[in-house]
C-alpha positions as CSV (number, residue, x, y, z in Angstrom):
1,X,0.0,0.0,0.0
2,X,1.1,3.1,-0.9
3,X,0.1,6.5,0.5
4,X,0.7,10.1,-0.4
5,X,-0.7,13.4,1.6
6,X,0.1,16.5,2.3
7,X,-1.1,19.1,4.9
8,X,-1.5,23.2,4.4
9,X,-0.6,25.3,7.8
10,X,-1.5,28.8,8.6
11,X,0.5,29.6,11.6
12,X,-1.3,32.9,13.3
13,X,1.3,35.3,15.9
14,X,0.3,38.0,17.4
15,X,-3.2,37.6,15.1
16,X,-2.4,38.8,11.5
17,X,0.5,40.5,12.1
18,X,2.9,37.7,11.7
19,X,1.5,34.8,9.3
20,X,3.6,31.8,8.2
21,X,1.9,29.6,5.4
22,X,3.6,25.9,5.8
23,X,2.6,23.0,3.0
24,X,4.4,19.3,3.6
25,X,4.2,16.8,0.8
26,X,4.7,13.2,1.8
27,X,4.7,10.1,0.3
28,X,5.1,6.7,2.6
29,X,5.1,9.0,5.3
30,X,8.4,10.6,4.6
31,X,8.3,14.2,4.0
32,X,9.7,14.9,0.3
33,X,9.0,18.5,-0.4
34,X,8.2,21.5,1.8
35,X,7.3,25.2,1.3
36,X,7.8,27.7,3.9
37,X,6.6,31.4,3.3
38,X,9.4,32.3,5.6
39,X,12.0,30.9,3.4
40,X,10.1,31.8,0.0
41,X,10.6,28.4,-2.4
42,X,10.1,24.7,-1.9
43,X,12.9,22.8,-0.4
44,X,13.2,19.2,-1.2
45,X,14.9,16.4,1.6
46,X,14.9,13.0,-0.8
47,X,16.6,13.0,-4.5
48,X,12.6,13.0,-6.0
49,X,11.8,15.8,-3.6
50,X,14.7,18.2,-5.0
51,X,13.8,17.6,-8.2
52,X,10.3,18.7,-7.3
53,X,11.3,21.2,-5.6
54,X,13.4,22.5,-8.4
55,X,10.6,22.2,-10.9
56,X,8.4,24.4,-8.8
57,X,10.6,27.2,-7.9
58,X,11.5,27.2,-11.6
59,X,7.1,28.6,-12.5
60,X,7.1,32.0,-11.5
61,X,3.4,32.3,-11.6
62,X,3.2,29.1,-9.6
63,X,5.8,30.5,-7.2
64,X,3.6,33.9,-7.3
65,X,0.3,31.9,-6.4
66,X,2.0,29.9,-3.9
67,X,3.7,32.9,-2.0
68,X,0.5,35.2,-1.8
69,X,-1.4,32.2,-0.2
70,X,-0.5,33.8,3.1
71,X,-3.0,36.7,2.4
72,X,-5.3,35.1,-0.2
73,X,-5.4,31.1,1.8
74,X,-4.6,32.5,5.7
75,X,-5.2,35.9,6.5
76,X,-8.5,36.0,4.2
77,X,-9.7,32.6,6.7
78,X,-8.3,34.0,9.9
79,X,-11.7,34.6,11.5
80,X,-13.2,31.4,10.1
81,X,-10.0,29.7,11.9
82,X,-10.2,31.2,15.3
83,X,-12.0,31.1,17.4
């Protein structure tokens, strides 16, 4: 059996003022690919997941789309996420 998920994070500090969008890629639960608004591109941690990585950071709209999800994805659900 083979499984493949990933997970989107909005991490809130200090309400909107500081907002960190996370997303995790995994396949058989280890973690391939990662994007981290604080860092700004995908880093990969297995040979596949650079590759990926690399193919990603090379899209500039899909770099642009990726890096605004902190307002458009977390700061435009922060009152749906709080309580």
């Amino acid at each position: 059996v083979f499984q493949y998920f990933w997970t989107a994070e909005c991490q809130f500090i200090n309400g909107t003022e500081k907002v960190r969008f996370v997303v995790r890629r995994f396949y058989n639960r280890l973690q391939y690919v990662m994007f981290d608004s604080d860092v700004g591109h995908y880093v990969g941690f297995t040979p596949y997941g650079e590759e990926t990585a690399r193919y990603w950071n090379s899209d500039p709209e899909g770099m642009e789309d990726t890096r605004a999800a902190v307002d458009t994805f977390c700061r435009h659900n922060y009152e749906v996420s709080t309580p």
